[in-house]
C-alpha positions as CSV (number, residue, x, y, z in Angstrom):
1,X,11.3,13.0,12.8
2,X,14.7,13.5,12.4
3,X,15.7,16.0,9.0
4,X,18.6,13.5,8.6
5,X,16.9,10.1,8.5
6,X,16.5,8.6,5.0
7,X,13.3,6.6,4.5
8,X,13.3,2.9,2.0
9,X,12.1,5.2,-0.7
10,X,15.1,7.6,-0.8
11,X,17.5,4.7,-0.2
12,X,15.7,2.9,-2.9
13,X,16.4,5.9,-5.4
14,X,20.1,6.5,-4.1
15,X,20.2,2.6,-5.4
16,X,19.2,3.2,-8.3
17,X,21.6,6.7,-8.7
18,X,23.8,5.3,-10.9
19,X,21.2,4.2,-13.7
20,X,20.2,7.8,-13.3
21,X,23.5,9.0,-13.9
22,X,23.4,7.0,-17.2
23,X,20.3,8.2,-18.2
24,X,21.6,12.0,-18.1
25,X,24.4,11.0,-19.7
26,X,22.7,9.5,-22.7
27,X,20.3,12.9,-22.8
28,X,23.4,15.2,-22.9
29,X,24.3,13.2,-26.3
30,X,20.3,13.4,-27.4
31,X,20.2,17.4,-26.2
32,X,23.9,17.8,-28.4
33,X,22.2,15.9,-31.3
34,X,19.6,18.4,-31.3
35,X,21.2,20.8,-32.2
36,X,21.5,19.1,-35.8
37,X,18.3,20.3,-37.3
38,X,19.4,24.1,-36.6
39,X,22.7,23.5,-37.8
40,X,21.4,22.0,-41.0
41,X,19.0,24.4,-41.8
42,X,22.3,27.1,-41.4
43,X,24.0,24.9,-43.8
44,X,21.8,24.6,-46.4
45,X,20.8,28.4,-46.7
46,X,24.0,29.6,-46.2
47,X,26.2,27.3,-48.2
48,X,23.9,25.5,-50.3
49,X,21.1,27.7,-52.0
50,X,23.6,30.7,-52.9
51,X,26.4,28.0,-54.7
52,X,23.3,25.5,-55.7
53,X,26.0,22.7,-54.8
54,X,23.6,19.4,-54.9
55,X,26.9,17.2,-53.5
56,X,27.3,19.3,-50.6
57,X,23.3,19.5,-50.1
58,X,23.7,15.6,-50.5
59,X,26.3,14.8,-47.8
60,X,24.4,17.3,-45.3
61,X,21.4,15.4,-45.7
62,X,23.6,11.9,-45.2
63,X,25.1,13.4,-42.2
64,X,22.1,14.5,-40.9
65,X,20.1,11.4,-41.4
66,X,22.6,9.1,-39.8
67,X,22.7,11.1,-36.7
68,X,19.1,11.5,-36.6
69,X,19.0,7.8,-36.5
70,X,21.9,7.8,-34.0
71,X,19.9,10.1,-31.4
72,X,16.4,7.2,-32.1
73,X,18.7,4.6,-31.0
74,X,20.2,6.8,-28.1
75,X,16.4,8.0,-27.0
76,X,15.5,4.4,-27.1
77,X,18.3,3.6,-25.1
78,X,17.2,6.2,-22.2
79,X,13.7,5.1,-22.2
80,X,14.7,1.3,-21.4
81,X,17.3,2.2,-18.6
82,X,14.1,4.2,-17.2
83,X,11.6,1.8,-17.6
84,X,14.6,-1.1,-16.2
85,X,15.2,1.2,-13.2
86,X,11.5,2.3,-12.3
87,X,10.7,-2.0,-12.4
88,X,13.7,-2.0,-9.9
89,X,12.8,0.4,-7.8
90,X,9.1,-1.6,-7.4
91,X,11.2,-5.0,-6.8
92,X,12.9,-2.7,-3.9
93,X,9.9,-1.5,-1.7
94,X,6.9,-4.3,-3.2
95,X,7.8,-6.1,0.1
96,X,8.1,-3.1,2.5
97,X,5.0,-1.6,1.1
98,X,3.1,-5.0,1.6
99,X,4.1,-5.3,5.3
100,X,3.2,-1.5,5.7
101,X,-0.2,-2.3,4.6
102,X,-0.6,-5.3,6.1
103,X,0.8,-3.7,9.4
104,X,-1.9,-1.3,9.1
105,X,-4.9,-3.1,8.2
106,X,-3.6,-5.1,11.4
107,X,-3.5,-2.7,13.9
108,X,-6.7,-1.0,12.5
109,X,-8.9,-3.7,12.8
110,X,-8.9,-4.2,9.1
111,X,-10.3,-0.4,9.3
112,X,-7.7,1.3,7.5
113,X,-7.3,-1.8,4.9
114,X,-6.5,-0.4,1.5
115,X,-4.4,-0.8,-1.7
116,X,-3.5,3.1,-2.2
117,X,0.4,2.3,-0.9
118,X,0.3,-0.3,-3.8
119,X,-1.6,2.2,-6.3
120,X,1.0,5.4,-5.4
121,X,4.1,3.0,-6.0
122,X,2.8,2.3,-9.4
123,X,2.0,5.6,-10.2
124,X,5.4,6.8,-9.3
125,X,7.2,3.9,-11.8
126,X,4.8,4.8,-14.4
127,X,5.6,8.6,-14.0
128,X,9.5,7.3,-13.8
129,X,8.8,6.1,-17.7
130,X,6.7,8.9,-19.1
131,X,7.7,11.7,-21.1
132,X,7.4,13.9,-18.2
133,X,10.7,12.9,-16.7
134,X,12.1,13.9,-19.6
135,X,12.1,17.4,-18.5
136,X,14.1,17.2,-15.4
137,X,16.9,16.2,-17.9
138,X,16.6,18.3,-21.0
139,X,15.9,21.4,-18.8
140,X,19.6,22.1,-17.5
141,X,20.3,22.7,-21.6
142,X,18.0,25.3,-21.6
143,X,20.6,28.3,-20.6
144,X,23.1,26.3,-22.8
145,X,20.8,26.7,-26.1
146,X,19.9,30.1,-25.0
147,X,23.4,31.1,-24.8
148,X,23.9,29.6,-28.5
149,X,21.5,32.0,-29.5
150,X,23.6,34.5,-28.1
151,X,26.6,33.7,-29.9
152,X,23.6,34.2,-33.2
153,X,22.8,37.2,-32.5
154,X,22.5,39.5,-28.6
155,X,18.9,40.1,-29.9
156,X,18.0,36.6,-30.3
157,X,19.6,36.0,-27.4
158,X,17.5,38.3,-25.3
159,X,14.4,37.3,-27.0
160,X,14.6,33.7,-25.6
161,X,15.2,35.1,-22.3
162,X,12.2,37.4,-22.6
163,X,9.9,34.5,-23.7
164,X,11.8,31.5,-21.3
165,X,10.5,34.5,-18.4
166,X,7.1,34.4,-19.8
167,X,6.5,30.5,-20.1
168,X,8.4,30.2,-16.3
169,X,5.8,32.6,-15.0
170,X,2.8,30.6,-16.8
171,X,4.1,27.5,-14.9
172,X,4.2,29.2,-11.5
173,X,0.5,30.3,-12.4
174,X,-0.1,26.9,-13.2
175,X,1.5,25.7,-9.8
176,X,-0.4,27.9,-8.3
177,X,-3.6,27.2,-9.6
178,X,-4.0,23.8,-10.0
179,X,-1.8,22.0,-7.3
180,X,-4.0,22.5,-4.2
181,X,-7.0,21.2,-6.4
182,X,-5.6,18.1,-7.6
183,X,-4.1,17.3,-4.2
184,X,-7.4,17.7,-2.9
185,X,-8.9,15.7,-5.7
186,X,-6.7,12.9,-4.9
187,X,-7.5,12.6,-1.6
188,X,-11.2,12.5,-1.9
189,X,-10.5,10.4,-4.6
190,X,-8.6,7.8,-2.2
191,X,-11.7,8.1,0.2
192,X,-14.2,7.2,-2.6
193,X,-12.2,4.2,-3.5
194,X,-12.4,3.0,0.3
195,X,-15.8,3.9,0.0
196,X,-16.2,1.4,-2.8
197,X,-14.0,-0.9,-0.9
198,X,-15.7,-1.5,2.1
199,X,-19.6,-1.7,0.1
200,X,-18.3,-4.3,-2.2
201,X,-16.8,-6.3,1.3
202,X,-20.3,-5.9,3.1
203,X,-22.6,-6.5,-0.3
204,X,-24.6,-9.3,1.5
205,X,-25.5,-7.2,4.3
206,X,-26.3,-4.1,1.7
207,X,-28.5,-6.0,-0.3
208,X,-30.7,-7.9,2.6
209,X,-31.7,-4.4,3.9
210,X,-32.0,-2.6,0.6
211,X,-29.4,-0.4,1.7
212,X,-27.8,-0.1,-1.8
213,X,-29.4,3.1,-2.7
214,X,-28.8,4.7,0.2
215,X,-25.0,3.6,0.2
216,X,-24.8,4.2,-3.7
217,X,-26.1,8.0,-3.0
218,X,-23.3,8.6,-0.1
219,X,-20.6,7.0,-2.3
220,X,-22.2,9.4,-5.4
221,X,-21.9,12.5,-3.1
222,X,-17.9,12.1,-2.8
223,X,-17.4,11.1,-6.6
224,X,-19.4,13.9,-7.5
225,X,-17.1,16.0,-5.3
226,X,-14.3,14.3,-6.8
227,X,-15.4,15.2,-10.3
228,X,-16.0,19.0,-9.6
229,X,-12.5,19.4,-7.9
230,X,-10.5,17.4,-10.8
231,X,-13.0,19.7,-13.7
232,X,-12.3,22.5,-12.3
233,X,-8.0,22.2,-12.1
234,X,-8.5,20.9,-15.5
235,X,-10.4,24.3,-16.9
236,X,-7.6,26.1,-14.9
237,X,-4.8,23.9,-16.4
238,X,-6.4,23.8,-19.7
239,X,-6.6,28.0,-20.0
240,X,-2.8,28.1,-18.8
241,X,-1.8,25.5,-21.1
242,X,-3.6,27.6,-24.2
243,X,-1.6,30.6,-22.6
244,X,1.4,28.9,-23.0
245,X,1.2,27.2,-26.9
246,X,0.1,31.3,-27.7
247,X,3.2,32.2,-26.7
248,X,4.8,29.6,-27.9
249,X,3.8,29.9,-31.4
250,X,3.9,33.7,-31.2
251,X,7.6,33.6,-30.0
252,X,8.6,31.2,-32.8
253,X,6.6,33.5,-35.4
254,X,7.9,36.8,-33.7
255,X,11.5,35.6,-33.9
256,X,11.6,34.9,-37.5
257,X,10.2,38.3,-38.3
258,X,13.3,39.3,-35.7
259,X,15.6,37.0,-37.4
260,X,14.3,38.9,-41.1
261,X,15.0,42.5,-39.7
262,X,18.3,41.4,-39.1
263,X,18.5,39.7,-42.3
264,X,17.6,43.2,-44.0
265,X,20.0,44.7,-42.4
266,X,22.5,42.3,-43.0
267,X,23.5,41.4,-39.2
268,X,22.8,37.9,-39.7
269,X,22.4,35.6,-42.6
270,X,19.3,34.1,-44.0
271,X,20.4,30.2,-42.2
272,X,20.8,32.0,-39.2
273,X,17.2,33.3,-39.2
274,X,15.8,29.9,-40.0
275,X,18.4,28.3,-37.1
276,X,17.0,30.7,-34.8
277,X,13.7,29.7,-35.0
278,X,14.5,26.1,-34.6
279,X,16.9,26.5,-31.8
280,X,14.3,28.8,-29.8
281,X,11.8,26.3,-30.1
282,X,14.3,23.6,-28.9
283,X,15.4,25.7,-25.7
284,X,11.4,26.0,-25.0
285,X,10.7,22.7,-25.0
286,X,11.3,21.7,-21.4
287,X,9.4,24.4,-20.2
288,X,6.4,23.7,-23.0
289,X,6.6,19.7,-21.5
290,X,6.3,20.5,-18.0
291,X,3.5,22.5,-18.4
292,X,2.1,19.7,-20.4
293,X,2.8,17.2,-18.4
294,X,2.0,19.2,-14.7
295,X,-1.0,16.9,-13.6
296,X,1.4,14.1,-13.8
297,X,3.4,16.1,-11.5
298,X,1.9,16.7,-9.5
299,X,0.3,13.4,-9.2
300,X,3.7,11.8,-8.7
301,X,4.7,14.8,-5.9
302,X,1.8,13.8,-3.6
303,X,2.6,10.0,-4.3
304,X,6.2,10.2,-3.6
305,X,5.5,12.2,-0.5
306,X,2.8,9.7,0.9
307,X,5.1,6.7,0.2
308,X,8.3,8.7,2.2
309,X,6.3,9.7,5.3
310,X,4.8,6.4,5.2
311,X,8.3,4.3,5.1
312,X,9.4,7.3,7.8
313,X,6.3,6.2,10.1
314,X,6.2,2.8,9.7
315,X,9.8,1.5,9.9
316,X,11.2,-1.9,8.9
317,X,10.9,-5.0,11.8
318,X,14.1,-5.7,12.5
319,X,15.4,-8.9,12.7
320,X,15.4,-10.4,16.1
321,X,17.3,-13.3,17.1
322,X,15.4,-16.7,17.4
323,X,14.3,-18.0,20.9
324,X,13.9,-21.9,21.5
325,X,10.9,-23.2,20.6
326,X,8.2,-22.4,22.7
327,X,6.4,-24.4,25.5
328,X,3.2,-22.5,26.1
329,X,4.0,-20.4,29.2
330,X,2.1,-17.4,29.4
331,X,2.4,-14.4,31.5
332,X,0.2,-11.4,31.6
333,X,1.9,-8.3,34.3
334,X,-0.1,-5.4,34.7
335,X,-1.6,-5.4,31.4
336,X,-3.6,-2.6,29.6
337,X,-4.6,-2.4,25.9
338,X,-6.3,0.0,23.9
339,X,-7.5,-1.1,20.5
340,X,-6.2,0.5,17.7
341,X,-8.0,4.0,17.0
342,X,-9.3,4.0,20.8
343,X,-8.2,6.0,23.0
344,X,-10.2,3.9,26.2
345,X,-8.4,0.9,27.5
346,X,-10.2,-2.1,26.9
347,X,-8.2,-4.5,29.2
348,X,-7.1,-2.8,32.4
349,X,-4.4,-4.3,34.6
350,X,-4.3,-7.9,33.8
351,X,-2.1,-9.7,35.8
352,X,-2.1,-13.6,36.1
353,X,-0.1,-16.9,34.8
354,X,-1.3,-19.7,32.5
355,X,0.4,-22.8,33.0
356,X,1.9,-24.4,29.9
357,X,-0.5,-27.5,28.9
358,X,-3.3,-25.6,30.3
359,X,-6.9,-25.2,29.3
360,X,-8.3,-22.3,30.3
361,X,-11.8,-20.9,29.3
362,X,-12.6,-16.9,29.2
363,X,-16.2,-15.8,29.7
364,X,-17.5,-12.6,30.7
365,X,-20.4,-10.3,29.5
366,X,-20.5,-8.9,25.9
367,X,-18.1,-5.9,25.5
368,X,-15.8,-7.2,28.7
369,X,-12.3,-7.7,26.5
370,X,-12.4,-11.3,25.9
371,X,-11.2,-10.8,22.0
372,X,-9.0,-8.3,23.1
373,X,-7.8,-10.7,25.7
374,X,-7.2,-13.0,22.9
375,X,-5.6,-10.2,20.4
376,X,-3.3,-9.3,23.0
377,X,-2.2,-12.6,23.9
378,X,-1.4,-13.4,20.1
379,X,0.6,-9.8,19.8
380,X,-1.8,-8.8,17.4
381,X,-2.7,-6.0,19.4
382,X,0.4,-4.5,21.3
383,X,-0.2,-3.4,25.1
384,X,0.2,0.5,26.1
385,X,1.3,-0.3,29.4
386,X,2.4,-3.9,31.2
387,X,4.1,-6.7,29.1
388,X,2.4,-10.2,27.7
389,X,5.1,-13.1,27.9
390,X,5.0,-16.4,26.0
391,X,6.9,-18.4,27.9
392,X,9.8,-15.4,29.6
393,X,10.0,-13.3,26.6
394,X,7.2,-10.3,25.6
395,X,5.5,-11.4,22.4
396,X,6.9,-8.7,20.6
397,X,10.1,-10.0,20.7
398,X,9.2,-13.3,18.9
399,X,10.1,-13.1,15.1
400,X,6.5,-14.4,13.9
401,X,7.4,-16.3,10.9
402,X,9.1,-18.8,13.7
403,X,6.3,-18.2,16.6
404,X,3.4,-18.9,13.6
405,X,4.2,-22.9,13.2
406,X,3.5,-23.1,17.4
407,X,0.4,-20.8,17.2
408,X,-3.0,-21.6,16.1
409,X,-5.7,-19.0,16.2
410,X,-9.7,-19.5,15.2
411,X,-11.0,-15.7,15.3
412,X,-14.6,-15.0,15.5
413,X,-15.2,-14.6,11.6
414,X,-13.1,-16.9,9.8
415,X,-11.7,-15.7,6.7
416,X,-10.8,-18.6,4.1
417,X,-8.2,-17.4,1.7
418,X,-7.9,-18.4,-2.6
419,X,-7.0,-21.3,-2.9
420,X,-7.6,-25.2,-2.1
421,X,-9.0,-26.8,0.8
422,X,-5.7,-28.6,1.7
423,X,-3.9,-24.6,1.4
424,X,-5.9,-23.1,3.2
425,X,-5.5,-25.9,6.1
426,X,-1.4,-26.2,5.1
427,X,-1.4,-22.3,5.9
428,X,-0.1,-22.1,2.5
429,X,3.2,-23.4,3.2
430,X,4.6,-26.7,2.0
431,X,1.4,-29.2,2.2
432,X,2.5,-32.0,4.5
433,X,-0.8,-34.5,3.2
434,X,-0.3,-36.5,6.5
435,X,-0.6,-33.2,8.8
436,X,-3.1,-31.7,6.8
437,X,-5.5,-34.9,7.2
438,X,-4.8,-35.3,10.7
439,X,-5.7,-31.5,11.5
440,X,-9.0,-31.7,9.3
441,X,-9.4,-35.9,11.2
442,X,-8.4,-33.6,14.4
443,X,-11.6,-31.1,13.1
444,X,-14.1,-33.9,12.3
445,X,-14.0,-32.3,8.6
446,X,-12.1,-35.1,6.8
447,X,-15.0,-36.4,5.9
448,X,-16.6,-33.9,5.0
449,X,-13.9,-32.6,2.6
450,X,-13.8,-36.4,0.5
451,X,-17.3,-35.8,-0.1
452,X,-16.5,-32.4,-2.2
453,X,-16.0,-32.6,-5.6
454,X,-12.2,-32.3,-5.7
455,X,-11.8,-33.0,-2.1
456,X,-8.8,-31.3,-0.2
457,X,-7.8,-29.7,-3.9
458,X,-11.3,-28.1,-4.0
459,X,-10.8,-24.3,-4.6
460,X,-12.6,-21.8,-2.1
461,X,-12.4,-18.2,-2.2
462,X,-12.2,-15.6,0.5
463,X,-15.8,-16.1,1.3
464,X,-15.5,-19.8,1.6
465,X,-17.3,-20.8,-1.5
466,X,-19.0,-24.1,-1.3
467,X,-18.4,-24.3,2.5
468,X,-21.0,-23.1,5.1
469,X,-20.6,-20.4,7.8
470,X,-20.2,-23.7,10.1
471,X,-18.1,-25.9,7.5
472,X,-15.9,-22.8,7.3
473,X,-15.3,-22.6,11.2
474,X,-14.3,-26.5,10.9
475,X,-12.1,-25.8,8.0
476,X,-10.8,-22.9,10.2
477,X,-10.7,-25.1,13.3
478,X,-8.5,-27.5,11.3
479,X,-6.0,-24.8,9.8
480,X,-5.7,-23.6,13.8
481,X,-4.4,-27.4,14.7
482,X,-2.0,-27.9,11.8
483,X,1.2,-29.5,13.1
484,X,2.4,-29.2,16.5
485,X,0.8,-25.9,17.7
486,X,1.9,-25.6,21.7
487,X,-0.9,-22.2,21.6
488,X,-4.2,-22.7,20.4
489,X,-6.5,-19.6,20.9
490,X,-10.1,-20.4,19.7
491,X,-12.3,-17.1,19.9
492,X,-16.1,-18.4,20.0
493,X,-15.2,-21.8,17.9
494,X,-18.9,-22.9,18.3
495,X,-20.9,-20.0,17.3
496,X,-21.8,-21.9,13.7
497,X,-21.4,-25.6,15.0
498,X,-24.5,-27.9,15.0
499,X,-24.3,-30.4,17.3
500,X,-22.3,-32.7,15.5
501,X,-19.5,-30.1,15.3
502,X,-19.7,-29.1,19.6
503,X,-19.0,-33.2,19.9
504,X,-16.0,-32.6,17.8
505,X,-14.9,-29.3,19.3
506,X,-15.0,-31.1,21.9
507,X,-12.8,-34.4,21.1
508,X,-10.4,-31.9,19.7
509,X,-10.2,-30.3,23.1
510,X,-9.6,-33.4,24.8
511,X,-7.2,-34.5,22.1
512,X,-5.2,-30.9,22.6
513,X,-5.0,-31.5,26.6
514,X,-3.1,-34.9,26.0
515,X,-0.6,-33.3,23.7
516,X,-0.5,-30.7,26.8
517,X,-0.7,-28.1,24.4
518,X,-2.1,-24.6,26.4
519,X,-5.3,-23.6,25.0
520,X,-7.6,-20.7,25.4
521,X,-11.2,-20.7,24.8
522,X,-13.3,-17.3,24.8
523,X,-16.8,-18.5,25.1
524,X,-19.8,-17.6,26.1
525,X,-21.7,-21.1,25.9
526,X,-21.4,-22.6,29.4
527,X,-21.6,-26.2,27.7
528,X,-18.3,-26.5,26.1
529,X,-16.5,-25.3,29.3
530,X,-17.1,-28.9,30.4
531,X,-14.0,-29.5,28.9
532,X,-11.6,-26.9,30.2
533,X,-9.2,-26.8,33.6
534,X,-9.7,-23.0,34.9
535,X,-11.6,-20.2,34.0
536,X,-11.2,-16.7,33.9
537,X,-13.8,-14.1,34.4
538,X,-13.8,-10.3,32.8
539,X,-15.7,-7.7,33.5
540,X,-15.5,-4.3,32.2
541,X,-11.9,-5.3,31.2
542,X,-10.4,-6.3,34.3
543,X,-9.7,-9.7,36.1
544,X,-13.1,-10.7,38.1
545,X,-12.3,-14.1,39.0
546,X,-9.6,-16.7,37.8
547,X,-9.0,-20.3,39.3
548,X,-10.0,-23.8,39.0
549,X,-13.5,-24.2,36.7
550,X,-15.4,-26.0,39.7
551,X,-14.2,-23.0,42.0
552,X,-15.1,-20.1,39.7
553,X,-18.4,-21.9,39.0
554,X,-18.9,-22.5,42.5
555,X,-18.0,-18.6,43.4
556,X,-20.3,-17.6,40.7
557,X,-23.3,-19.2,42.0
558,X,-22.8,-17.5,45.3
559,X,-22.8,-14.5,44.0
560,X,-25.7,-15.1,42.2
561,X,-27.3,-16.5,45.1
562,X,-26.6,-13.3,47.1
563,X,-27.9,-11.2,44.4
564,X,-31.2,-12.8,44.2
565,X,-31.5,-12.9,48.7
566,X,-30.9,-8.9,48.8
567,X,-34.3,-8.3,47.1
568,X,-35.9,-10.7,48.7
569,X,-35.0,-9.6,52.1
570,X,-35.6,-6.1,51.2
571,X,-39.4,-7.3,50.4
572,X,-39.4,-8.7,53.6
């Protein structure tokens, strides 16, 4: 990856600059303005307790009251520009880091689904409105406030340096020996989460083979490793931040006896001592907050860094230009896929043309490609060699949020989304009600749905709710033939159909070929394949036979007959 290249994230801050820039400024006025308690304390010892003058004491106080209400207002200020600019930098990269994850659960399978990209970008704007950022801006007054003390007296100012040395070195300690811990915390952390993730997802399956304690016990063994890493940089972080308030306090203590040496012998005045003390404490304080607040850096360190080499991996889709509307051409040339995470092709070499209006079925033994076939076909699995064309142009090349309206696609387990009946059918676009009952008439699950309780507004959830395993395929089936679709690709749309629902797969089959809309069928029950024009056969991923349904059925029987003759002449 090129050292130049900017990811979303750090375009997304340089956007944001300028409310950064504000924030600064306002903390130079707070950091100024805190230099009022020191400089009241030198007034009032110096000018007020040897002359007892209660008017002067009186307008100090004034003074000092109004501008401590002045830096509220100014603090208050700073926080909201912070806490306005971390919401816009979420309303920048919500969208990028929703296709990211959605680009990833994709091309994993749904293996690698997970809402840590959602969970580090919230992290990072909540870090953006602690206290913790604070730091970075009050820290560059540090020398400044050190060289007031300085102008005080060389002692004091040496005495700051001395302790500043100290509390730097307990932060590098700290660095030391926490980060590597937390970091690692985190991480296992993330894994226990997807842990979670994944159990909750399969809890039907868990609980029918009393698998739960065995699961609960793996899941228990990475919390528990978890808990150990994040106790043990806490112990470490905990000692080093006792380290620091010691010296803290002692400095603060050990400078006003400083400060009453030099009062003795009258090389500063009694308001400079007390000034000193306050100003030291002041000049501390961004080095006292960041060791404070180091978990939360650190925290926001490895989140930043996994969003930025994420935007740097992943990079935005641009925006092709649209094609014309699509006829259902498709053209596979030399073909080969690997799933995503494999390393084996799956389909190997696929070459061949369906016509547009066809219906083609796709059979083959169990682990031969057919859903990859399908996958592939779609573009929602890309091909490491060879090119997949809808109608001239690779699949890639097709902005999906134009191809989707001319797609449908029934997938082996149909997912159901939140939502009503007549959403989840509509695709959760804008409902047309005439194309939503045609596709569910299409279906043969319009009636079906008026016999619900609140018919097409009847909510579902992701599991399909009310609906069984077959009602759900039908529901699918019908959100698959919303509108015109010129692609339909039904992977096993009968393995939860009673026989009712094989009669109406099979009218909406028929129905499909007279809109001369190309449809492909992966299958492997030989009854519905009544309805389609060719066939194609995998095996082992690549192209066994492809033609005409009668001659690939006719070709297959041959075989089979040859098969079964060898043995027998062998007997013989």
């Amino acid at each position: 990856m090129k050292s130049n290249q900017h990811s979303d994230l750090t375009l997304a801050l340089k956007e944001c600059k300028s409310a950064f820039i504000s924030a600064a400024g306002f903390s130079m006025v707070i950091n100024i303005l805190m230099l009022v308690p020191s400089l009241y304390m030198l007034q009032v010892y110096d000018r007020v307790v040897p002359t007892g003058n209660k008017s002067t004491l009186l307008m100090l106080t004034l003074i000092v009251f109004v501008l401590f209400i002045t830096m509220s207002l100014i603090e208050w200020v700073r926080s909201q520009i912070l806490v306005k600019v971390s919401s816009r930098l979420e309303l920048l990269l919500n969208q990028r880091v929703f296709s990211i994850a959605y680009k990833q659960s994709l091309y994993s399978g749904g293996q690698r689904a997970t809402t840590q990209p959602f969970d580090d970008l919230t992290g990072l704007r909540q870090f953006l409105t602690g206290s913790g950022l604070f730091a970075f801006f009050d820290a560059p007054w540090m020398p400044i406030y050190i060289a007031l003390m300085f102008v005080f007296h060389t002692w004091y100012g040496w005495f700051s340096i001395a302790t500043a040395i100290i509390l730097v070195i307990i932060a590098i300690v700290n660095e030391k020996a926490t980060a590597k811990t937390i970091e690692e915390a985190n991480k296992q952390s993330i894994i226990s989460r997807g842990q979670v993730s994944r159990n909750l997802r399969n809890a039907e399956v868990i609980e029918a083979m009393g698998m739960m304690l065995n699961v609960r016990e793996r899941w228990l063994t990475t919390t528990h490793q978890v808990l150990k890493l994040q106790s043990d940089a806490s112990s470490r972080a905990g000692i080093i931040a006792a380290a620091s308030k010691v010296v803290r306090l002692t400095s603060q203590s050990l400078i006003l006896g400083l400060g009453a040496y030099l009062v003795v012998e009258r090389e500063v005045s009694p308001g400079l001592m007390i000034a000193g003390s306050i100003l030291l404490g002041r000049a501390l304080a961004p080095i006292d907050m960041v060791i404070a607040n180091w978990k939360g850096f650190i925290n926001a360190r490895g989140q930043y860094e996994r969003l930025n080499e994420m935007f740097l991996k992943i990079p935005a889709d641009l925006q092709k230009m649209p094609l014309p509307a699509p006829t259902g051409l498709i053209q596979f040339e030399e073909a080969q896929v690997i799933p995503p995470g494999g390393k084996v092709p799956v389909l190997k070499g696929i070459s061949l043309i369906i016509e547009a209006g066809s219906l083609l079925g796709v059979v083959g033994p169990s682990g031969a490609g057919k859903s990859t076939f399908a996958r592939a076909l779609l573009g929602i699995w890309p091909t490491a060699s060879g090119k997949i064309r809808l109608d001239g142009a690779e699949v890639s090349m097709w902005n999906r949020d134009e191809l989707g309206p001319y797609i449908g696609y029934l997938p082996q387990d149909v997912e159901l989304f939140e939502g009503t009946i007549s959403e989840n059918i509509a695709r959760f676009g804008e409902i047309d009600a005439e194309k939503v009952v045609a596709a569910a008439k299409m279906a043969n699950v319009h009636e079906l749905i008026l016999q619900l309780s609140e018919g097409y507004d009847t909510v579902i959830g992701a599991a399909g709710g009310v609906l069984s395993g077959g009602q759900r395929q039908r529901v699918g089936l019908a959100r698959a033939l919303y509108g015109n679709p010129v692609l339909v690709v039904l992977d096993e749309p009968n393995s939860n159909l009673d026989e009712q629902g094989e009669l109406a797969l099979g009218n909406a089959l028929q129905q499909l070929k007279q809109n001369n809309v190309t449809v492909i069928l992966v299958t492997h029950r030989q009854n519905v394949l009544v309805h389609v024009d060719k066939l194609l056969v995998l095996n082992d991923g690549k192209l066994a036979v492809y033609g005409p349904r009668d001659q690939v059925i006719a070709h297959l029987q041959q075989q089979t007959q040859a098969a079964n003759t060898i043995p027998a002449a062998t007997n013989n």
